[in-house]
C-alpha positions in Angstrom: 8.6 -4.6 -9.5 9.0 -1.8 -6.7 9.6 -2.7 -3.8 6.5 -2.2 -1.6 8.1 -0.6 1.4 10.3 1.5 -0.8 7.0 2.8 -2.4 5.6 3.9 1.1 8.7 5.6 2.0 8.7 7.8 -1.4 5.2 9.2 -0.5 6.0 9.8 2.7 9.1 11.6 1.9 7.3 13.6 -1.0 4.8 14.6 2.0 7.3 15.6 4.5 9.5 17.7 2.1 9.9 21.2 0.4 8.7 24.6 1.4 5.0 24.1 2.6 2.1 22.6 1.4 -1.4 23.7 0.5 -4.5 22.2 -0.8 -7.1 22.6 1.6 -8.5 21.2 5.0 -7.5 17.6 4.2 -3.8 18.9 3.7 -2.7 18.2 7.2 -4.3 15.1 7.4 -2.4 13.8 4.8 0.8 15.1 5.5 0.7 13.2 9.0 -0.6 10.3 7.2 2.0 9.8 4.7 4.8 10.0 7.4 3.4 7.6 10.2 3.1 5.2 6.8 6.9 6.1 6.3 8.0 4.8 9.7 5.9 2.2 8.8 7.8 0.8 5.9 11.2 1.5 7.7 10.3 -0.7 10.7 8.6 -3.3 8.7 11.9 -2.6 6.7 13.9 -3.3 9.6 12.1 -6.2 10.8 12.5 -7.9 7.3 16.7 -7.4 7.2 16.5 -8.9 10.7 14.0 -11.5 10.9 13.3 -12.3 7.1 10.0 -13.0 5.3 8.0 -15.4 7.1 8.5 -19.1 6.0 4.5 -20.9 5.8 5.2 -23.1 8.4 5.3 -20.5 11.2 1.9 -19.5 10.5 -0.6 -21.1 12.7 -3.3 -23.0 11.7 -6.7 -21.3 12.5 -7.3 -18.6 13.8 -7.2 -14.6 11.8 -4.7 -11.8 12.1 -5.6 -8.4 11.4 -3.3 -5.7 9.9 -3.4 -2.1 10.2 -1.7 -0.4 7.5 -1.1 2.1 4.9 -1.7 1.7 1.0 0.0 4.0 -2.1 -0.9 4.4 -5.9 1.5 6.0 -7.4 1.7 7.6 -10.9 5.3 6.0 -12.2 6.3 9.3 -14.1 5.4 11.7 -12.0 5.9 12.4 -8.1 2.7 12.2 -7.1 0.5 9.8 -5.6 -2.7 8.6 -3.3 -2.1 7.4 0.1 -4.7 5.8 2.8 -5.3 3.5 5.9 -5.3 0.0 5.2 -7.3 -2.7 6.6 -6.3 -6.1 5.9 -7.4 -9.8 7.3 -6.1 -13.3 6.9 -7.6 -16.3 8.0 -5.3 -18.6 8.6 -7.7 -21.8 9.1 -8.2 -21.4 5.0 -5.5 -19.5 3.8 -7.3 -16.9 3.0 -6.5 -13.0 2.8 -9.3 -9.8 2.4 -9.0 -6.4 3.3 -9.4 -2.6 1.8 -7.8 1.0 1.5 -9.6 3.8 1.9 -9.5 7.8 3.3 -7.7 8.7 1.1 -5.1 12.1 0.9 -2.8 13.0 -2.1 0.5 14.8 -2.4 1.7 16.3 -5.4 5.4 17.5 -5.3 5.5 20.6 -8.0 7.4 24.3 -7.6 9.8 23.4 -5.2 6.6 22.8 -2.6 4.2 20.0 -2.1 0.5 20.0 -2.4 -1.5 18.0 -0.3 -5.1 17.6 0.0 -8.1 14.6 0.9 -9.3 12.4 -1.8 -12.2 9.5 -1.8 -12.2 6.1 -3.2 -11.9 2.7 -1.9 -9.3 0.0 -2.7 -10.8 -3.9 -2.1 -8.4 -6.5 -1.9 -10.4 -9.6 -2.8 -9.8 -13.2 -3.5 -6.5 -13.7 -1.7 -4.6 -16.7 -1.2 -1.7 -18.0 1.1 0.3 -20.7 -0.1 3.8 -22.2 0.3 6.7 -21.2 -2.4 9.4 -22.5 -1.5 9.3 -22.7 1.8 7.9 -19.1 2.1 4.2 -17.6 2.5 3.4 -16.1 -0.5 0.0 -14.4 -0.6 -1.4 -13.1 -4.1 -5.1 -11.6 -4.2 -7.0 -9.3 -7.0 -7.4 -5.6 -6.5 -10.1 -3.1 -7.9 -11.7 0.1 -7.3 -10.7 3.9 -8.0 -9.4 7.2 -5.8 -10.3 10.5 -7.1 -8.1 13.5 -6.1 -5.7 16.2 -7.5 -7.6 16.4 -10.7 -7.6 13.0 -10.8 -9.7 9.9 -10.9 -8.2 6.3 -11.5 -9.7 3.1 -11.3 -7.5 -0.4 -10.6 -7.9 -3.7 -11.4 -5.2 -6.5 -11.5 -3.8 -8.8 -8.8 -1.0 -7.8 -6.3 1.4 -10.0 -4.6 3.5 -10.5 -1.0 4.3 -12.2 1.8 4.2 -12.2 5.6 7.4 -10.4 7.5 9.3 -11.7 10.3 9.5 -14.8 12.3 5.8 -14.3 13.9 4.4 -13.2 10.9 3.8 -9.2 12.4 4.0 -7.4 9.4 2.6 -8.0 5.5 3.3 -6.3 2.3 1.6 -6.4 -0.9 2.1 -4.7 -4.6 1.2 -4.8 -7.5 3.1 -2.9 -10.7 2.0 -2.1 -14.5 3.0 -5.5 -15.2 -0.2 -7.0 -13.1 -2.4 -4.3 -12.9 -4.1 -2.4 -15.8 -4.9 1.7 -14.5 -6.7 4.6 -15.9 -6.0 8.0 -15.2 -9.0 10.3 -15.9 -9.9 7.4 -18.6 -6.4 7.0 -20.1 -4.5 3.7 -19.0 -1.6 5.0 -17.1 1.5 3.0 -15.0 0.5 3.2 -11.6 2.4 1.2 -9.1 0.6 -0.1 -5.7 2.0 -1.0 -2.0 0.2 -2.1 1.0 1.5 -2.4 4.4 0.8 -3.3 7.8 1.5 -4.6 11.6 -0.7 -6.6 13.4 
């Protein structure tokens, strides 16, 4: 599987580069989107080569933690994909993990430029669970729904899975890959990989 952070950074580098972009009034939007997700996956990069994933015992026992994120789909043969803000909660008292995607933009790298324009949808994470491995808290949780932009319309549904980063559990990371997550793209299944950050 992808790794999630390295997922984030692609779409935000697709964003940033080439000679313009176009696409309409959601083409800024997206563009500054897709970056501030890219810094986003470097420090929660960072804070994983220094601190390491967070081991289950260093999470408290009640209380919730919310996250503040970024999500990607991303089409695994082409270099294009659907970024938005992430929402995501876990209750610590039962283990538990919730949250969403949504406002979504897309990029499109084609002709030596990058498209980038708005897209709709909504990504529920659903059903998740924290539990020990190893030592470790591993979180796994079902995803569904569908974005539609670029020409485009594809609908999720599998499971994704991650874990907490650092020693205080500030960051989180999820994905889910072809291998746990069926796709369609405009009705044809299709190998989309997905990553979903954020900080609390």
């Amino acid at each position: 599987m992808k790794n999630g952070f390295a997922l984030i950074c692609v779409i935000g580098l697709v964003a940033g580069c080439g000679g313009g972009s176009g696409g309409g009034s959601g083409a800024s939007g997206t563009q500054a989107m897709a970056l501030n997700a890219a810094a986003a996956a470097e420090r929660l990069d960072a804070l994983e080569q220094t601190e390491g994933l967070t081991d289950y015992d260093n999470l408290p026992s009640s209380g919730r933690a919310t996250y503040n994120g970024y999500g990607v789909l991303v089409n695994d043969a082409e270099e294009n994909g659907f970024i938005g803000k992430a929402t995501l909660t876990a209750d610590f008292g039962d283990d538990s993990l919730s949250g969403h995607v949504e406002q979504f933009g897309y990029a499109e790298a084609a002709d030596g430029a990058t498209k980038l324009s708005s897209a709709s949808g909504r990504l529920d994470i659903t059903n998740g669970t924290i539990t020990d491995l190893a030592g470790t808290a591993q979180i796994d949780a079902d995803v569904s729904g569908n974005v539609t932009g670029g020409g485009k319309t594809v609908v999720v549904d599998g499971q994704a899975t991650g874990t907490f980063v650092g020693d205080d559990y500030d960051g989180i990371g999820l994905a889910a890959s072809p291998d746990t997550m069926t796709a369609t793209e405009n009705g044809v299944q299709s190998d989309y990989y997905l990553a979903v950050i954020g900080e609390r």
